[in-house]
C-alpha positions in Angstrom: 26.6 -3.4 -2.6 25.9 -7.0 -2.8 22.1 -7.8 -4.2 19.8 -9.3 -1.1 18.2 -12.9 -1.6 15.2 -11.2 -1.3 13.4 -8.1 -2.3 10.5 -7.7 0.2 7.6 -5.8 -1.9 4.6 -4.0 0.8 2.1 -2.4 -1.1 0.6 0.3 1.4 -2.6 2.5 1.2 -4.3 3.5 5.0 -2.2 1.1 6.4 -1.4 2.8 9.6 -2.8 0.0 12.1 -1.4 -2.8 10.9 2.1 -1.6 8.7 4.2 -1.6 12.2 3.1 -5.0 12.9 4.0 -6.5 9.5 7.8 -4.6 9.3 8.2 -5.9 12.9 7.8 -9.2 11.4 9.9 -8.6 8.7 12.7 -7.3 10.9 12.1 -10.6 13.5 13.0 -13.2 10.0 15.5 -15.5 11.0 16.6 -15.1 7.6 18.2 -11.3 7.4 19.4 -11.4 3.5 16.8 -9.2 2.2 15.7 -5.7 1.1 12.0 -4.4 1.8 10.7 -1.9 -0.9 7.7 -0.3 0.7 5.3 1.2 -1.9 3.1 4.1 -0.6 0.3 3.9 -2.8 -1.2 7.4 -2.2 -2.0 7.0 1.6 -3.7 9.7 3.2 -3.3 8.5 7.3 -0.5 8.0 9.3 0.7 5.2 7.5 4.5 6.8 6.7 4.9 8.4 9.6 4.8 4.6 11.7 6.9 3.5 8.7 9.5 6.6 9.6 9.6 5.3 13.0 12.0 1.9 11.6 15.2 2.5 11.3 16.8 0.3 9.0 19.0 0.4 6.0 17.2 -2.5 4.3 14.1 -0.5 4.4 13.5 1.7 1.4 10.3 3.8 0.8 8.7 4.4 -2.7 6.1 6.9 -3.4 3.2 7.0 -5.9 -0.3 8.3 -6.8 -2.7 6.2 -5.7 -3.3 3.6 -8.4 -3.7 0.1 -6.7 -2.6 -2.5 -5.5 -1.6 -4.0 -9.0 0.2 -0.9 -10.0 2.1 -0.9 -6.4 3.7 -4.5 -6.6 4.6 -4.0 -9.9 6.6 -1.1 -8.7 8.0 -2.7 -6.2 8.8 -5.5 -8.3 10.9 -2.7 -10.8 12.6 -1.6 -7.9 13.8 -4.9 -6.4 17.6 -5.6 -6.7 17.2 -9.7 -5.8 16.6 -13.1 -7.8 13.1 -13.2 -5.9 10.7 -11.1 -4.9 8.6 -12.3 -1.7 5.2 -10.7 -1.2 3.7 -8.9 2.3 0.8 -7.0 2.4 0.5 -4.2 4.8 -2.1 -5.7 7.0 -0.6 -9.3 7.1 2.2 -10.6 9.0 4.8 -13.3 8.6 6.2 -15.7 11.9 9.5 -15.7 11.7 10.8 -18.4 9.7 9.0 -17.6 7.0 11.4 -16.3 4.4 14.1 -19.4 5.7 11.3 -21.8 4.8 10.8 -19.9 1.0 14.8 -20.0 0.8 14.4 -23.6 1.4 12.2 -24.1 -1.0 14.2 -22.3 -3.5 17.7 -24.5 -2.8 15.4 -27.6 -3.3 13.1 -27.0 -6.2 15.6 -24.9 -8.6 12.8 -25.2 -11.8 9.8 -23.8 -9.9 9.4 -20.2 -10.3 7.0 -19.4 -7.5 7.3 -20.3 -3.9 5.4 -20.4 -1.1 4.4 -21.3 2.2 0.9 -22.6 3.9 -1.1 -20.1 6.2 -3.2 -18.8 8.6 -6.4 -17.0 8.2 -6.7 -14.7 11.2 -10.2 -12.6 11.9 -10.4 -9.3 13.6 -11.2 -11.1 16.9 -8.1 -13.3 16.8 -10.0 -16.3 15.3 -7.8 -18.3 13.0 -7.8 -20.9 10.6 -5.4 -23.0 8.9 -5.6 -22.2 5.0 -4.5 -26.1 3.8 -4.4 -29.2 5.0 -1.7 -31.5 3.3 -2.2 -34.9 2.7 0.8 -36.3 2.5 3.6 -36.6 5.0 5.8 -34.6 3.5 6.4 -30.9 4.8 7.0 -29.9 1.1 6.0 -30.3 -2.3 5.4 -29.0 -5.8 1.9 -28.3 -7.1 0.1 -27.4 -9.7 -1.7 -24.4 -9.2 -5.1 -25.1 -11.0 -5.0 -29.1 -9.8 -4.4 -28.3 -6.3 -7.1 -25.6 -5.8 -9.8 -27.1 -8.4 -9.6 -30.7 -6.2 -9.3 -28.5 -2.6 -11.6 -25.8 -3.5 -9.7 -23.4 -1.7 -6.7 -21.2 -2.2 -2.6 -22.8 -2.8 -1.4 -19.7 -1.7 -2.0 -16.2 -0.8 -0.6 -12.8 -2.0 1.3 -12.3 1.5 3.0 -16.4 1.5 4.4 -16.0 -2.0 7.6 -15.3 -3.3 8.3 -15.4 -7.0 11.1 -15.6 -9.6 11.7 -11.7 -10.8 12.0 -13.1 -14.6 9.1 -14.9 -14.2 7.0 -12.2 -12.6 9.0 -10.3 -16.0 7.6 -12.9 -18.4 4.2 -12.9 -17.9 3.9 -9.1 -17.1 3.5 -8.6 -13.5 0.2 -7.7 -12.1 -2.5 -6.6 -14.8 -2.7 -2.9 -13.3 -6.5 -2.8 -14.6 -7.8 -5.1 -12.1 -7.9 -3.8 -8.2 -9.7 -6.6 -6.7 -9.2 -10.5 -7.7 -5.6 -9.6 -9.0 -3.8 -11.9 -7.1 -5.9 -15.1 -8.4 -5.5 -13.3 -11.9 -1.6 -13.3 -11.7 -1.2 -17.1 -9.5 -3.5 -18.3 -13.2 -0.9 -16.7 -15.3 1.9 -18.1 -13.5 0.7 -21.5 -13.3 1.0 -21.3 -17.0 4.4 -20.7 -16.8 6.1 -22.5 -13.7 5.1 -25.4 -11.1 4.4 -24.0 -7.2 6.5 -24.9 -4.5 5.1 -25.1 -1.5 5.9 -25.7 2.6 3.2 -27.0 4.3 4.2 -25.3 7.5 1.9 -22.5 7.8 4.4 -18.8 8.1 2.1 -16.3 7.1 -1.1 -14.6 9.1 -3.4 -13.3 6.7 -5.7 -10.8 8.6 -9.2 -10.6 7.2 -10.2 -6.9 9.0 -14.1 -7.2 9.2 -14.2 -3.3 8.8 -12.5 -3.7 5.5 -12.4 -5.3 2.2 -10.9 -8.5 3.3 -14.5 -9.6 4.5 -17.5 -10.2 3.1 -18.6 -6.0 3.6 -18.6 -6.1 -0.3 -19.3 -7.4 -3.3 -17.8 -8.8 -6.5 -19.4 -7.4 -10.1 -18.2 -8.9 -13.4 -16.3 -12.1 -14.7 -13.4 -13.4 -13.2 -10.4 -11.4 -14.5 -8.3 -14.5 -15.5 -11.4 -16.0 -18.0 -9.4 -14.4 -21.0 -6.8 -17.3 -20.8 -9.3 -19.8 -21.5 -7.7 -20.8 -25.1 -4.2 -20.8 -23.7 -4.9 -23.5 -21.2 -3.4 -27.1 -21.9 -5.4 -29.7 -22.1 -4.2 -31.8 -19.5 -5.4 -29.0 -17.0 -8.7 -28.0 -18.5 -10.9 -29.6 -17.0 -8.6 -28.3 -13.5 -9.0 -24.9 -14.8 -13.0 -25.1 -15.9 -13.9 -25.9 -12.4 -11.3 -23.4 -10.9 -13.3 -20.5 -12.9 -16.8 -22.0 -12.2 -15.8 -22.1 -8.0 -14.6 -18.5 -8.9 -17.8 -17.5 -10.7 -20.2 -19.6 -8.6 -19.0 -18.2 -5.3 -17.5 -14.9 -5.4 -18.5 -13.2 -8.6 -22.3 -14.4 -9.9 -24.7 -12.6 -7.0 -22.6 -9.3 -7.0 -22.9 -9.1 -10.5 -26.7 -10.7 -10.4 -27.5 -7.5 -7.3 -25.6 -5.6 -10.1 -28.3 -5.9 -12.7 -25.9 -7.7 -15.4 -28.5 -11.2 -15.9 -27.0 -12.1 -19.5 -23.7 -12.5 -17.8 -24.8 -14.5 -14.8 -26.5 -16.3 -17.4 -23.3 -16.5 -19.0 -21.5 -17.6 -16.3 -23.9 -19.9 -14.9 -24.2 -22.0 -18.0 -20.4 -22.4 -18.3 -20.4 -24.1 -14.8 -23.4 -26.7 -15.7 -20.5 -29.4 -16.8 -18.7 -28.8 -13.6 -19.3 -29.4 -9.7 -20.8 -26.3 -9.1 -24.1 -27.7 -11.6 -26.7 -27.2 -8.6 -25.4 -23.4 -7.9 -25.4 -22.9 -11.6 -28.8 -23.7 -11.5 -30.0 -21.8 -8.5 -28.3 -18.8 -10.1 -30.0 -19.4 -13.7 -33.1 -19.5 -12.2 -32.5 -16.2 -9.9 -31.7 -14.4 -13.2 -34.9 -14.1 -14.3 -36.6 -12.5 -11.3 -36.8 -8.8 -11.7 -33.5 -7.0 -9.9 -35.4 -5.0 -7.6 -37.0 -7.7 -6.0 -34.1 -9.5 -5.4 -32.0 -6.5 -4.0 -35.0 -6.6 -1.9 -34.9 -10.4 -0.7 -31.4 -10.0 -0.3 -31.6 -7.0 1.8 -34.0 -8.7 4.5 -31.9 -11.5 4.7 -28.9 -9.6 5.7 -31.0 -7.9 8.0 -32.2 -10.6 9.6 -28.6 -11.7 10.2 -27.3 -8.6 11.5 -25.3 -7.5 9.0 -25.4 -4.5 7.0 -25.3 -4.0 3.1 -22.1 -5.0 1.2 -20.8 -2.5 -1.3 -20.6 -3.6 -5.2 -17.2 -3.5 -6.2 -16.2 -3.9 -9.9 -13.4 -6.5 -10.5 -13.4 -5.9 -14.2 -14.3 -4.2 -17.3 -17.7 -5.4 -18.6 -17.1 -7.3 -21.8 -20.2 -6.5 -23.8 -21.8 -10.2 -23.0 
């Protein structure tokens, strides 16, 4: 049997909602060269009986204990017979020239190991928004990861508009299995290390941000940012990309989880790493909230999210405390 263009890797846990929506939009590709490696990650719904309900040859299921996210792409990735391995999660969908626009991309940048496509960001009420806008007028380009999003402040790519190199994903070790949340920005750092990003500026991909999920903001990041260990392998020419990349990281998703957490001498930490960056005023404010007893600022917090209608996020570790 011939090896597919592309090995389609869906990590799935709970999925059953939204899985028959994202294999119907596999199945609707333009492009039909592919495999789709579907990695049940433990679930404990309905999620494999919807996936029994698709009858197709290209469709194979793997089975695992539950052990993340992480731990299910890299399985997929193992399993994949193709060159590239293109990314879906379970609750996302793809329009339907998606994987003709990565194939594209892929004839016409040869050298760049990760490609990729811009996208929506959909809500649970159907509310979307585009993810990029390009400035030039071009529907292409290459990119440098850490340049790109430390001059945007927002996200290149996400884990479901992504395809990537199989010995690339080889070379710098897949997903790090250790980290369940904030593993995709770890592994799009580690690549950009490696390999240049390709990107269409057509958006392909709806990334659905459920607001009874973790998508949303129903939780909370504690600890540093999982990528901050490749501080020393980072080239000059992109460190000062890559300090404000970690400090928009820190300053926005990771320092008042981990401040609500109790864990001040790394919010200090992290807080005076981001003073020589853009981020110097929320470094600040963040510095300053340190040093109020943790109680009283659960407390403050509490009200406000009261006062906005919103209940309590839960605190979510994104990686192992470092001693700091």
């Amino acid at each position: 049997m011939p090896c597919p263009k592309f090995s389609i890797v869906i990590p799935l846990y709970n999925k059953e909602k939204y899985i028959g929506r994202a294999l119907k939009s596999v199945l609707s590709q333009t492009f039909t060269d592919w495999e789709c490696i579907i990695v049940d990650d433990g679930s404990t719904d309905q999620s494999l009986e919807v996936v029994s309900k698709f009858k197709d040859s290209r469709i194979k299921v793997v089975r695992q204990k539950n052990s993340g996210p992480s731990a299910a792409r890299n399985r997929g990735a193992k399993e994949a017979r193709a060159e590239w391995i293109a990314l879906l999660d379970a609750d996302d969908y793809w329009l339907e020239n998606h994987l003709e626009d990565l194939w594209f991309l892929i004839e016409k940048f040869p050298d760049c190991g990760v490609v990729g496509t811009n996208f929506w960001n959909e809500d649970t009420f159907g509310k979307r928004g585009l993810a990029n806008q390009f400035d030039n007028k071009k529907n292409f380009g290459i990119y440098q990861y850490f340049l790109f999003v430390a001059s945007r402040k927002g996200p290149l790519v996400c884990s479901s508009s992504t395809a990537v190199k199989k010995s690339v994903w080889i070379e710098v070790g897949g997903f790090r299995e250790k980290y369940r949340l904030a593993e995709d920005a770890d592994f799009w750092a580690r690549l950009s290390l490696k390999t240049n990003f390709a990107v269409h500026h057509r958006p392909s991909v709806i990334y659905f941000q459920d607001h009874t999920g973790l998508s949303t903001r129903t939780y909370l990041y504690v600890g540093d940012a999982p990528f901050v260990d490749l501080s020393e392998k980072i080239p000059e020419k992109f460190r000062r990309a890559y300090d404000e990349y970690l400090a928009y990281f820190r300053m926005f998703s990771l320092a008042l989880g981990t401040l609500l957490s109790g864990e001040k001498k790394l919010v200090r930490k992290m807080a005076l790493e981001s003073l020589n960056t853009s981020y110097r005023k929320r470094a600040v404010m963040f510095f300053i909230l340190s040093m109020f007893p943790t109680p009283l600022l659960k407390k403050a917090y509490k009200l406000y999210r009261q006062v906005k209608g919103l209940p309590m996020p839960k605190m979510v570790e994104v990686r192992i405390k470092d001693g700091v």
